[in-house]
N, C-alpha and C positions, 0 to 999 in steps of 0.2 A: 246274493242268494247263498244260504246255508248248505249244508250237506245234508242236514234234517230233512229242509223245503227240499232240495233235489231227489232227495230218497223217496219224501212223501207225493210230488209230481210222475217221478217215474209211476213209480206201484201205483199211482189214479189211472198214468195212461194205459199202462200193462192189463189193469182190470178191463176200464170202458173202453178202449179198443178195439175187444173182440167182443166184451159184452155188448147189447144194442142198446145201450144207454145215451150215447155222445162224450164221444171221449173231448174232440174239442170244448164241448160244453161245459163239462165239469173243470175242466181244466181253466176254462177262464171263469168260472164262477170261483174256484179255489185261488188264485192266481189276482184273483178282485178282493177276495177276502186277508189275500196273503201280503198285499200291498205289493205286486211284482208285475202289473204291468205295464210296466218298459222294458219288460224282456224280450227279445225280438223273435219275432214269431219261430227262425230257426230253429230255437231250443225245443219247441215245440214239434216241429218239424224232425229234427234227431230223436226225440222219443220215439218218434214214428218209425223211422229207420231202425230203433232196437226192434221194434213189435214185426217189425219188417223180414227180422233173419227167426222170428218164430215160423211164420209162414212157412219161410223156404225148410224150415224143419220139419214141420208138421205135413208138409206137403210135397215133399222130396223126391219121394215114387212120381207124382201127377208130374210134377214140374220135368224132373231128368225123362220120362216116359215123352214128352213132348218133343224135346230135344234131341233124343235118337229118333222118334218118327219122323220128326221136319227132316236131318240129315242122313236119313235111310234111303240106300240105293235099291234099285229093284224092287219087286212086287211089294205093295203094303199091304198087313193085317187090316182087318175091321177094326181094330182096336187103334194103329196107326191112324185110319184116314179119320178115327174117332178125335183122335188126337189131333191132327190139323186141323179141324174142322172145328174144334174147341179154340184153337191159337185163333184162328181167322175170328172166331165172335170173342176174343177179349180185343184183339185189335176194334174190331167196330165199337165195342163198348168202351175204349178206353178213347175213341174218337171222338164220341159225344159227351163223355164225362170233361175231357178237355174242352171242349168249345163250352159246357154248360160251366165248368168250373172257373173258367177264365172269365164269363159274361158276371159269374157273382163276385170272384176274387176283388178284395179293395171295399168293400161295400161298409166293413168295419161293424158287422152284427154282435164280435164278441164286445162292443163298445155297450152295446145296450140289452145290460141281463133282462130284462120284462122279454125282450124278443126272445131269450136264451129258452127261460120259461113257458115259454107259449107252443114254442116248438119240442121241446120235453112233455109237455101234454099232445100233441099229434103224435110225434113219434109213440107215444103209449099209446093210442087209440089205432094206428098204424100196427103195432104187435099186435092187437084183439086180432086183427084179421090175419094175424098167418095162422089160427085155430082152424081156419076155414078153406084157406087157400092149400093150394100145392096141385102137384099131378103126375105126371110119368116120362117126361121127357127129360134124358141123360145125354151125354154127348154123343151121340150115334144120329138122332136127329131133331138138336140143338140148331134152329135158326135165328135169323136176323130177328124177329121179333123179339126173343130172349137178351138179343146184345143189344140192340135200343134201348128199350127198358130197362134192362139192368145197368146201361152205360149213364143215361139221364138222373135215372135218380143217384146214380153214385155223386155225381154233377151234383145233386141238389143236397149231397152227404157232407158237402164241403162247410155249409152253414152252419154254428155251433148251436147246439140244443137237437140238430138232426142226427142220430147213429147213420153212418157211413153204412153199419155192417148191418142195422135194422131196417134201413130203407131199400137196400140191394138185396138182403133174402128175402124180403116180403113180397118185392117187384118180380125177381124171380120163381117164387112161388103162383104168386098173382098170373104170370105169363104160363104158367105151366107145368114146372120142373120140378123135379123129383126132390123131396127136400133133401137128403144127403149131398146130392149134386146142389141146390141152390146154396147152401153152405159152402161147400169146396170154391165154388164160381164167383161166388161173393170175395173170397179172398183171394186168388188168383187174379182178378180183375184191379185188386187192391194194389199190386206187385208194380205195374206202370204210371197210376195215380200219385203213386205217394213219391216214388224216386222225378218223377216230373216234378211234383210239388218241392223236392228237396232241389232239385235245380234251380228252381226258379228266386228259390230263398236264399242261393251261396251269395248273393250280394250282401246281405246282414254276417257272416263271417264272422269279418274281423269286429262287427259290434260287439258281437255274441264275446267273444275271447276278452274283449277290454273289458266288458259286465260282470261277468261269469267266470271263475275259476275252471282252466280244462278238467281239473282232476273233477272237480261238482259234476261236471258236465257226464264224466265218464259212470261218476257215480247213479246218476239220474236214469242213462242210458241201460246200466246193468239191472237198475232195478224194474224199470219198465221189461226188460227182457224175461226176467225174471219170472214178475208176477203175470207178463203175456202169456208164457208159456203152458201157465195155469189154465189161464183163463179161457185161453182157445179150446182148449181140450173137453173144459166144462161147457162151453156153450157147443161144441160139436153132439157132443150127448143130450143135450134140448131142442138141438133142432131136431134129431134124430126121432124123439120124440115126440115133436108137437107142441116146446114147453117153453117157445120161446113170447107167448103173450103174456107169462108170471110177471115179466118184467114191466108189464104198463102199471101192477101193482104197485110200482117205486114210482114210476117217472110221471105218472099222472099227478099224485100223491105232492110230489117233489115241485112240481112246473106250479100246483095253485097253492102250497107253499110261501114259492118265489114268490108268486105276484103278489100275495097278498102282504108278504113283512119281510122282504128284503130286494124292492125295487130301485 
């Protein structure tokens, strides 16, 4: 792998990431086109880990706010038991995204772009309906129905051609929640998904290092950082708005594309 290809994989993952496009997706559609896969999914997995210290940036107040309320002595604000009570539904959603994500792990869909394709048209018809969806519940009373659903499909986010980030606002939405909060929860839920997911790929390692130059690696990594940082901030402004169905405008477009001249 070049430092071009690594520069150009970061800033793919940086963008679809946070946008609800399928960052895995495009990544092994580019990756199929780029002749690189036998890169072992790690590489893949450390993009993630750049996109991963966006979060804890963009999110730094939610995230440190939860961590004084969990270890706050004596009386708790409304705001604290807000706080736990948030911690307690990413636990349950990060429960069922484990068990769902583990039952698809291995199934090898980014082997077969027509699947890749077909799920970038759902997931666009998926965004139609957050035009319509949403509602009023924030973390104050945030229940188990909200970490189900939003935990499941995260689970079903794992598939390439599915958005991780577009099938968990939409579910979010769908169950209830306030869009600003189903955005914020959608990546806060992301924060134990992805470092699980990076555990379970440290057995590829040392493949990743004989393949892949560290420095590529490093270079891949900063640029995914990079252009995440961007991109979170832009798609926090469309959820806010209501403007995240624009996007089925590409990926419907995109997915009968694929199927039709490059299966």
């Amino acid at each position: 792998m070049s430092y071009i290809q690594a520069v150009l994989l970061g800033a793919l993952q940086g963008f679809t990431e946070f946008l609800p496009v399928s960052s895995s997706g495009h990544l092994a559609v580019i990756k199929s086109f780029m002749n690189l896969q036998e890169v072992p999914v790690l590489f893949d997995i450390l993009l993630h880990i750049s996109t991963l210290f966006v979060v804890f940036i963009v999110f730094r107040q939610r995230i440190l706010g939860i961590i004084v309320s969990l270890f706050k002595r004596g009386d708790k604000t409304e705001d604290d038991k807000a706080n736990i009570r948030l911690l307690l539904m990413i636990l349950v959603s990060t429960l069922f995204t484990g068990v769902i994500g583990l039952f698809l792990n291995g199934f090898g869909v980014e082997k077969y772009l027509f699947i890749i394709y077909i799920f970038f048209i759902l997931t666009g018809f998926l965004l139609i309906g957050t035009r319509f969806w949403g509602g009023k519940i924030d973390y104050n009373n945030i229940g188990l129905k909200q970490g189900v659903i939003t935990g499941i499909s995260q689970g079903l986010g794992v598939l390439p051609g599915i958005s991780r980030s577009g099938i968990t606002i939409s579910a979010a939405l769908l169950s209830g929640m306030d869009r600003e909060k189903a955005g914020e929860y959608s990546f806060l839920i992301s924060i134990p998904a992805i470092l699980g997911a990076f555990l379970l790929e440290l057995k590829d390692a040392a493949g990743l290092i004989n393949m892949v130059n560290p420095i590529v690696i490093a270079v891949g990594m900063l640029s995914a950082f990079a252009v995440g940082l961007l991109s979170l901030n832009l798609l926090l402004k469309l959820i806010k708005n209501g403007k995240l169905y624009l996007f089925s405008i590409y990926l419907i477009p995109l997915g009968i594309v694929g199927l039709l001249f490059f299966k």
